[in-house]
C-alpha positions, 0 to 999 in steps of 0.5 A: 468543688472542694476536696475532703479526706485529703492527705495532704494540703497545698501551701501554709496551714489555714492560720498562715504560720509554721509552728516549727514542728514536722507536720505532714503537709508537703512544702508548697514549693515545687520540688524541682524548683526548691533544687533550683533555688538551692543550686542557685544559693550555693552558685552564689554563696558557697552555702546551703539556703536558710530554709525560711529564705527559701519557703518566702522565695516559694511562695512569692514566686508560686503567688506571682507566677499564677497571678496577673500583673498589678497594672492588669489587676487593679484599678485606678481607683484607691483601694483600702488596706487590710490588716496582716497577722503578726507574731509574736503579738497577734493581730486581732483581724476582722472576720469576714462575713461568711459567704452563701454557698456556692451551687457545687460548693461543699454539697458533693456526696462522699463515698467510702470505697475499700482501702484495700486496693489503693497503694499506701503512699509515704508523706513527703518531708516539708522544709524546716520551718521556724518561728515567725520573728526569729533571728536568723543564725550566723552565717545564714544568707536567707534569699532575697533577705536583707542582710544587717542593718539598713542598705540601699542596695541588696543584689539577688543570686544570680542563678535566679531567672530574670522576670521570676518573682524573686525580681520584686525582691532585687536589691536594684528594685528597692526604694527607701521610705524615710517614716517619723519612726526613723525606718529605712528599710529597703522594700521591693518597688514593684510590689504593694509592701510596708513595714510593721511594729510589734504593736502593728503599726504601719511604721514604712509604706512603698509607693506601690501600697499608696497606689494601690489603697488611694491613700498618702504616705502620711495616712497611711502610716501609724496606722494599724494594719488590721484596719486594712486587711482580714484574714489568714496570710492566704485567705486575706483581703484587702478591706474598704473598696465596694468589694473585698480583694483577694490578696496573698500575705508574704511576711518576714522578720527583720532580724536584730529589729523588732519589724516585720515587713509584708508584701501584699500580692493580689490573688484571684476570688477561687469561689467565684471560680469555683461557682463558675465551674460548677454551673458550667458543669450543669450547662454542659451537662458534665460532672467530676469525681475523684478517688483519693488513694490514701483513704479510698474514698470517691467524691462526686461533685454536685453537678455529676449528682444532679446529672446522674438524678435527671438521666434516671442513674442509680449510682450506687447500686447493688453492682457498687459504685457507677465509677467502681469499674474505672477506679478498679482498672486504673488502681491495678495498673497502680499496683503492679507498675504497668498499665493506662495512667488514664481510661475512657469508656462509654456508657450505654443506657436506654436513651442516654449515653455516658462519656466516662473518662479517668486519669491519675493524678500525681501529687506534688512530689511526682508520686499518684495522690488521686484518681480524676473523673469526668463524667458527661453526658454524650446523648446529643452528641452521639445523635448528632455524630450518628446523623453525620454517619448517615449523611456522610453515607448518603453524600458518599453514595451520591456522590458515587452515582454522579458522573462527574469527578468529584474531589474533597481537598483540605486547607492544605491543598491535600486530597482527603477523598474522591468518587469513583468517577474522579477515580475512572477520571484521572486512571487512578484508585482512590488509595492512590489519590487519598493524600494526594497534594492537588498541585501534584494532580496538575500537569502543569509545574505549580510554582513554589512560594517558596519558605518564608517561615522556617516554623511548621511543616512544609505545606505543598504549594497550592495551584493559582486556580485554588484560592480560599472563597468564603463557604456556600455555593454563591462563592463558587467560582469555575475554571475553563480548563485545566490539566490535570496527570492520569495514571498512565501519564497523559493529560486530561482537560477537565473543566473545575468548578470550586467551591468551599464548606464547613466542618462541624469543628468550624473547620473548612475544605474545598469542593472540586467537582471536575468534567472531562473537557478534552474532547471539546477543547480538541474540537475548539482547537480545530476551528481555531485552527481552521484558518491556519493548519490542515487538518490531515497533516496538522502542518500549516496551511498556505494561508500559515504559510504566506503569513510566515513568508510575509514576516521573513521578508519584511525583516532585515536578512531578506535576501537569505528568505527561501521556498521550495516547492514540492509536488508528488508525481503521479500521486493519483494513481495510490488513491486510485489503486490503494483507496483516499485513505491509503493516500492520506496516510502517505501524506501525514507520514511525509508531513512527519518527515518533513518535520523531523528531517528539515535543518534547522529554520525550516518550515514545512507546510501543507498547500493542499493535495499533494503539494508541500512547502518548505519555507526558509529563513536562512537557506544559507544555513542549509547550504543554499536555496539549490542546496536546501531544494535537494535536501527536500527532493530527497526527503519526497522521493522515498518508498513507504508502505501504505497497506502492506504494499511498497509505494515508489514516491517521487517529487518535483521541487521548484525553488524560488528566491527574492529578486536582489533589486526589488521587492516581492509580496509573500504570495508571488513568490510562492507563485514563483517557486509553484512555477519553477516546480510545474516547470520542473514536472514537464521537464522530468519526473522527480526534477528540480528547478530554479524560478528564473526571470524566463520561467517566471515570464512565462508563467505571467504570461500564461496567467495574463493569455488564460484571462485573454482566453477566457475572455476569447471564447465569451466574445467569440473571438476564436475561429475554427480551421478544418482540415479534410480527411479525403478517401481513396477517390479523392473525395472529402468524407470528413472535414476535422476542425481545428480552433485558432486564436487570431490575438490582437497583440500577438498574432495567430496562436497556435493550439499548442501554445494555448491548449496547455493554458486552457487546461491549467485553467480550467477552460477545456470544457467551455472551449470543447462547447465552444468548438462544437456549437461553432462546428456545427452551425458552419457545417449544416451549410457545407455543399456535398462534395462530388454528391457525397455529404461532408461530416463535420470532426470535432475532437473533445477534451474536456467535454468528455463522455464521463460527464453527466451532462454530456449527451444533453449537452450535444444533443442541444448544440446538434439540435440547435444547429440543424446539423445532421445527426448522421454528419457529427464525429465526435473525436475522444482521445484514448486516454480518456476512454479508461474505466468509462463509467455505465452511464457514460456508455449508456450516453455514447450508445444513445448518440450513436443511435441518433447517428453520431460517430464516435472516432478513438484519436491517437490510438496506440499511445494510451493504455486501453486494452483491446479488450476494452476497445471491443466494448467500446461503441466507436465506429472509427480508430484513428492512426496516431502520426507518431507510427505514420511518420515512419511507416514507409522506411521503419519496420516496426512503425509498419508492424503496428500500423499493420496491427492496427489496421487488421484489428480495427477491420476485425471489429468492424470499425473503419481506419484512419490515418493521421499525418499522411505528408508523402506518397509512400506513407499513402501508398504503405498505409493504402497497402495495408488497408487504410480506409481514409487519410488526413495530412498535408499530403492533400491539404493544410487546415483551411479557413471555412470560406476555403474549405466551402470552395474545395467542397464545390470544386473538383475531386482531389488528387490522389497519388496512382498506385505503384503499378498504374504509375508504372504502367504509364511510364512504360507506355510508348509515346 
C-alpha cells in the first residue's frame, strides 16, 4: 500500500541527490542516532561532524541494519552491475521497464476528512546538505571519510559501536586496488564498491564487486557504470542476472580528485513486499487505513475496500466515514494531551462482525504524523469463540455432575480450575485451589530440581507422578495412589488418572481426574497386615513378635535379648460386668501405653486375649531383665476408666532370657517367659517371676504328661478308685470315684498333679466322659450292701450342665452301661453352678426326673447366693473339708457347719460331710445332723475289686455315740 498526501518522505528525494537548498523532508537519519554520531565525532575530534560525513554514515547504517547479510543475499552465480548517477556529469541510466501493478498498489480510495480537528504539526529541519563533488572545507573531518591523498589506513571514531554499518567503512577493512589509471584509493572490504571518473568509467573495483557481478577486475574496469546499474541512488538495480537486484547507492566525492566512489548494498523487492501484504490481507480477510494529521485525509487500502463491498458495508454513508468514530476519538486525545494513543472496538452488523483497531503513529522526529487503522473481519472468529463458550459451559456443567474430582492444571503444574467434587474432596473452595502449584497439593514433600537457569521466573516443582504425554486419551496413564493435603490438614489417598489436551493457541494442559481411594487402601492395609498385627490394639501380633525375637537372637549382643510377659488378672470379670467392648477399649488404651511409656529398644506386642509381650533388644539399657519385668508390671497395674466406671488392673509378668550355654529358638523362649508368667499368677496376684531351669522343667513336663494324658484316657489307660460315703448304720449309700494314672515311668499319679494339666490342656471334659462311662459300667454290677443298692458319685468338671450336649451325653453313657438312673450322682462344684443358663436347668430337671441326683461338692467356698442354691434343683449339699478339718476344736468352722447343715435340711436336701478323719469330727458333724460321711475315718479310696469285697461283707463300723460309750464304760464286769 503506498501512501499519498504525506508531509513528509523517509530518505533522499526520488532523483537521490541534495540540491543544497532547505527542503521540508526530514533527514532519513534517526534523531537519536544523528546525536550518537555527533557525540561520537567530537569524542574523537574536538569537532562538529561534516554534515555530508554524516548523512552517508545515516544511510549506510539505516541500509545495512535492515539488510541481511551479503553472504545470505546473494548467490554464487555472477551478477551484473548497474549503472550509478554521477555529478556533476550525469549519467545517462537505463529505464526500467514499468512493472504491473500489484493487487493493493496505487488502487487505494482516498478520502478527504475535515482538516479541522487534526493538529498542525512543524516540519522538522534536515541536515545541511551540499553538493555532490564538493570539496570538503578546511578543517572538516567528515566520517568514515578519507581524509588527503591516498592512505592504507584510515581509523573510524571510536564511539561508533562495533558490528554497525560504519564497520564497512573502517580503515583496517580497506584493500587497496592498483587501476591502469593509476587509482589507489582504499574501498571497504566487506562491501561491493568502485571507483568512478567524471566521464563514468569504472577506474577502481573491490574484490567484493567482483564477487558479486561474476566479473574480473579487468572486465570490469573502464567500463561505464551505467552499463550495470539503473536507476536512482535508492531505486537502483543491479542490471544483467535473469532478475534485476534491489540494491542502495551509497556515493561520495574524493575531495581535491575528480572521483566518485560508490558502495553498492543489496536492498529488499519493497513491491513484492507490498504485493505479499496486499493478497494476505484478503486471505485473512483484513484491511488497513489511515489518516494522515497534516491533510486529513483517510486512505483505505484496496484489500479493506473489497472486504467492506463483499460484507455489504457502505463505508461512506450518510453518517460519514465507518472509521470517522475511531478517528475523532483518537484525534481529541491529540489535542488536548491525555487520552488512548490507541482504540478497539467491535462492530456489530447482521451476520458480520468487524474488529476495528486504531493506533497513533509517530513520526520520525517522535511527534504523531498519522492515524493506523485495521480493520478485520471477526465473524468466524466470534462464532468459533462463541461455540467454545458453550462447550466450555457444557463441560463446566459435566464436570459439575461427575462424582469424581477433577482438576485442569497448566504446563506449569498450576491448578487453573476444579469441579466441585474436587472441592468436597480435598475440603477446600474452588478460589482456594484456582492458582493452586499441584506439588502444593501433594502431602508428600516434592523435591526441588533446583535453579539451573537463572533467567525466567521460578516455576514450582512438579510431582514425579506428572509428566508431560503427548494429548489424547490413548496416552493417558493412572497412579495407584497418592496423598494429597485437605483443607483440615489430614491426608486423603486419591487414585490419579493423567491425561493431556490441546488449547485453541496450540497450547496444552494437563487432566487429573482424582477418586477418593482411603478407605480401600485402609482395607488393603488390613490384610496385609493380617498376618503380623492385631487388629484391636494395631500392635504386632505373635507371629510379628517371634519374627522380631528370631532377628535379636541371631545377631551379636544375644545374650542382652529380653521378653517379658504379662498377662491381666481376672480380666474376665470387665467384659462380664462392662460388656466385650468396654474390654476392648481397655486393651487399646493399654497397648497405648505400652508404646508411650516402654524405654527406649522396647517392643510391645499383642499375644492375644489379655496377654501382652514386651520384647527387648538390650534389657541392659532398662536396667536388667528384673528391671525391665517392673517397669512393665507397673505400666499393667493401673486404674482406668472404661464407661464412667474406675477399673483396678493388675498383671502377672514372666520374664525369660536366653541361656548363657546354648542356644534357643524364638518360640521356646517365648514359651519360657509365658511359663514363668502363669508361674507367677498361682503364685500371686500381680507377681513377677523369673523362668528359671525349674520352672521351665516343669513346665516341659507338663507339656510332655498332657501328651501322655491325652494319649491315657484314648487307651483306657487310667483307672478309677472309689471311696464310700457310709450312713450312721454302717451301711455304704455311695461309693465316690476317684480317677488314678498308674504312668509307667512315673509311677501312680495322683489327681492333683495331673488335673491342672488336663485343665490347661483342655482334656477335662474327655476325662469327665471318661470317668462316667467307666463308673457307670463298673457300677451296674456292684453287690447291694446289707440289702441296700450302692450309688455310684461321679464328679464333673468339665462336662458341666451348661453344655448343650450335656444330658444327651449322660443319657448315652447311662443307657449304655445298664446302670440304674436312680444309682448315678452327678457331683458339680459350686463355682460352676453360677448364672446357669435356662436350658442348663431344663437339662438338670430332666435328669432328675429319670432319677439322678444332683450333689453341690465344696459348698461354702463359691460365690453362689442361698437364694440362688434354692433354685437349684440339687438333691445333696456336701460339707467341703476345709470347715471339717476344724469342726470339733474351732468355733466358728462348727458355726458354719452348723449353718450349713440346718440350711440344707430347710430346703429338703440331704447332708454331707467330706474329710471325716476322727471320731469327734463324726460325733460334732453327726450332732449337728450330718445325714452321711466320707473320709478316712471308715475307709481309703479303694480299688473296684476291693471295693466289690467291702460291698459283700460286713456293716462298717461306726464310732458309738458319747453316752452309749459312756454307758459301757460304767457297766460292771
Amino acid at each position: 500500500m503506498t501512501e499519498h498526501g504525506g508531509p513528509f518522505a523517509d530518505g533522499p528525494y526520488a532523483d537521490g541527490s541534495y540540491d543544497g537548498a532547505e527542503r521540508s523532508g526530514p533527514h532519513p537519519l534517526d534523531p537519536v542516532a544523528r546525536v550518537d554520531l555527533q557525540r561520537a565525532q567530537q569524542a574523537r575530534y574536538g569537532t562538529e561532524p561534516h554534515s555530508d560525513a554524516a548523512l552517508f554514515a545515516s544511510r549506510l547504517a539505516r541500509v545495512v541494519a535492515e539488510q541481511p547479510p551479503v553472504s545470505a543475499a546473494m548467490p554464487d552465480s555472477p551478477r551484473p552491475l548497474g549503472a550509478v548517477p554521477s555529478r556533476p556529469a550525469p549519467l545517462t541510466v537505463v529505464p526500467l521497464a514499468p512493472a504491473a501493478p500489484a493487487a493493493g498498489e496505487g488502487k487505494e480510495s482516498t478520502v478527504k476528512l475535515a482538516p479541522a480537528g487534526a493538529p498542525r504539526l512543524r516540519p522538522r529541519p534536515s541536515p545541511r546538505p551540499r553538493v555532490l563533488g564538493a570539496v570538503a572545507a578546511p578543517g572538516d573531518s567528515p566520517l568514515g571519510v578519507v581524509e588527503g591523498p591516498a592512505s592504507a589506513t584510515t581509523k573510524a571514531p571510536a564511539a561508533v559501536p562495533a558490528g554497525s554499518a560504519t564497520d564497512l567503512l573502517d580503515a583496517e577493512a580497506f584493500v587497496g586496488t592498483v587501476a591502469p589509471g593509476h587509482v589507489d584509493l582504499p574501498l571497504p572490504a566487506a562491501a561491493a564498491a568502485l571507483v568512478r571518473d567524471r566521464a563514468d568509467r569504472i577506474v577502481q573495483v573491490n574484490a567484493a564487486l567482483q564477487r558479486l557481478t561474476g566479473r574480473t577486475e579487468a572486465e570490469l574496469l573502464g567500463a561505464g557504470v551505467s552499463a550495470f546499474v539503473a536507476g536512482a541512488s535508492t531505486e537502483a538495480h543491479l542490471m544483467g542476472a535473469a532478475a534485476p537486484l534491489p540494491v542502495h547507492l551509497l556515493q561520495w566525492d574524493v575531495p581535491d580528485r575528480d572521483l566518485q566512489v560508490v558502495v553498492l548494498v543489496p536492498r529488499p523487492d519493497h513491491g513484492a513486499e507490498r504485493r505479499w501484504t496486499a493478497e494476505l490481507e484478503r486471505m485473512a480477510r483484513v484491511g488497513t487505513w489511515r489518516y494522515e494529521l497534516a491533510t486529513g485525509t483517510l486512505h483505505r487500502s484496496e484489500p479493506l475496500q473489497e472486504l467492506y463491498r463483499n460484507i455489504g458495508v457502505e463505508p461512506d454513508g450518510s453518517g460519514g466515514p465507518v472509521e470517522g468514530e475511531q478517528v475523532a476519538l483518537l484525534v481529541r486525545a491529540l489535542r488536548v494531551g491525555a487520552g488512548p494513543r490507541d482504540h478497539q472496538a467491535e462492530l456489530a452488523l447482521p451476520g458480520v462482525r468487524l474488529s476495528c483497531r486504531a493506533e497513533v503513529e509517530l513520526g520520525p522526529d517522535g511527534a504523531p504524523a498519522r492515524l493506523i487503522g485495521v480493520v478485520r473481519d471477526v465473524t468466524g472468529q466470534h462464532d468459533l469463540e462463541a461455540r467454545a463458550r458453550h462447550a466450555a459451559r457444557r463441560f463446566a456443567d459435566l464436570a459439575a455432575l461427575v462424582p469424581t474430582g477433577v482438576a485442569i492444571v497448566d504446563p506449569d503444574g498450576v491448578v487453573r480450575e476444579v469441579n466441585p467434587a474436587l472441592c468436597a474432596l480435598l475440603d477446600a473452595v474452588p478460589e482456594q485451589l484456582r492458582g493452586l502449584p499441584v506439588a502444593a497439593m501433594c502431602a508428600d514433600p516434592v523435591p526441588d530440581p533446583g535453579t539451573a537457569a537463572l533467567e525466567g521466573p521460578l516455576l514450582p516443582p512438579l510431582p514425579e507422578w506428572l509428566r508431560a504425554v503427548p494429548p489424547g486419551s490413548a496416552h493417558r496413564y493412572q497412579v495407584a495412589a497418592v496423598p494429597l493435603l485437605r483443607g483440615d490438614g489430614t491426608t486423603v489417598w486419591c487414585e490419579l488418572a493423567v491425561s493431556a489436551t490441546t488449547l485453541d493457541d496450540d497450547g496444552w494442559f494437563w487432566l487429573l481426574a482424582c477418586t477418593d481411594v482411603s478407605e480401600q487402601r485402609r482395607a488393603a492395609e488390613l490384610l496385609r497386615n493380617a498376618g503380623s498385627v492385631d487388629e484391636l490394639t494395631r500392635l504386632p501380633n505373635r507371629a510379628a513378635c517371634l519374627q522380631l525375637l528370631h532377628g535379636l537372637l541371631t545377631r551379636p549382643g544375644r545374650g542382652q535379648v529380653a521378653v517379658i510377659c504379662g498377662d491381666l488378672d481376672d480380666f474376665r470379670r470387665v467384659n462380664s460386668a462392662l460388656g466385650h467392648d468396654a474390654g476392648d477399649d481397655l486393651l487399646v488404651t493399654l497397648a497405648g501405653r505400652l508404646q508411650r511409656e516402654l524405654p527406649v529398644g522396647c517392643t510391645a506386642a499383642r499375644l492375644g486375649a489379655d496377654e501382652f509381650v514386651v520384647v527387648s533388644g538390650d534389657s541392659a539399657d532398662a536396667g536388667g531383665p528384673e528391671a525391665l519385668a517392673g517397669v512393665v508390671a507397673g505400666l499393667l497395674r493401673t486404674t482406668l476408666t472404661v464407661r464412667g466406671r474406675p477399673v483396678q488392673l493388675t498383671a502377672s509378668v514372666g520374664v525369660a532370657v536366653p541361656p548363657a550355654d546354648g542356644e534357643v529358638a524364638a518360640a521356646d523362649l517365648l514359651r519360657f517367659a509365658e511359663v514363668a508368667m502363669h508361674d507367677a499368677k498361682r503364685t500371686s496376684r500381680g507377681g513377677v517371676a523369673l523362668a528359671t531351669d525349674g520352672v521351665v522343667g516343669s513346665a516341659t513336663r507338663d507339656l510332655e504328661l498332657e501328651a501322655e494324658l491325652r494319649d491315657a484316657i484314648a487307651t483306657d489307660a487310667l483307672v478309677l478308685e472309689y471311696q464310700p460315703v457310709v450312713g450312721p448304720d454302717g451301711l455304704i449309700c455311695t461309693a465316690e470315684a476317684l480317677v488314678r494314672w498308674p504312668h509307667p515311668e512315673h509311677g501312680l499319679i495322683p489327681p492333683g498333679d495331673f488335673l491342672p494339666i488336663a485343665q490347661r490342656g483342655g482334656l477335662l471334659r474327655e476325662l469327665d466322659e471318661w470317668v462316667l462311662t467307666t463308673a457307670c459300667r463298673e457300677a451296674a454290677g456292684w453287690p447291694e450292701h446289707g440289702g441296700r443298692p450302692v450309688s455310684v458319685a461321679v464328679n464333673l468338671a468339665g462336662l458341666l450342665p451348661g453344655d448343650p450336649a450335656f444330658r444327651a451325653t449322660v443319657t448315652d453313657i447311662v443307657e449304655s452301661s445298664g446302670l440304674p438312673w436312680e444309682r448315678l450322682v452327678l457331683e458339680v462344684v459350686e463355682t460352676s453352678l453360677v448364672a446357669l443358663p435356662a436350658h442348663a436347668l431344663a437339662a438338670m430337671e430332666r435328669l432328675v426326673q429319670c432319677g439322678v441326683r444332683f450333689a453341690i461338692d465344696d459348698f461354702g467356698t463359691g460365690y453362689s447366693s442361698l437364694a440362688r442354691l434354692k433354685e437349684l434343683p440339687a438333691q445333696i449339699v456336701k460339707v467341703d473339708r476345709a470347715f471339717v478339718r476344724g469342726v470339733a476344736s474351732d468355733p466358728a468352722d462348727f458355726a458354719v457347719a452348723r449353718a450349713v447343715v440346718d440350711m440344707a435340711k430347710a430346703m429338703g436336701r440331704s447332708c454331707v460331710a467330706e474329710g471325716v478323719e476322727t471320731t469327734d469330727q463324726y460325733h460334732v458333724l453327726r450332732g449337728v445332723g450330718v445325714e452321711a460321711h466320707q473320709g478316712w475315718l471308715f475307709s481309703r479310696s479303694l480299688p473296684p475289686r476291693q471295693l466289690r469285697q467291702m460291698l459283700a461283707g460286713e456293716r462298717l463300723t461306726v464310732p458309738p455315740s458319747p453316752e452309749t460309750r459312756s454307758a459301757t464304760v460304767a457297766l460292771p464286769d
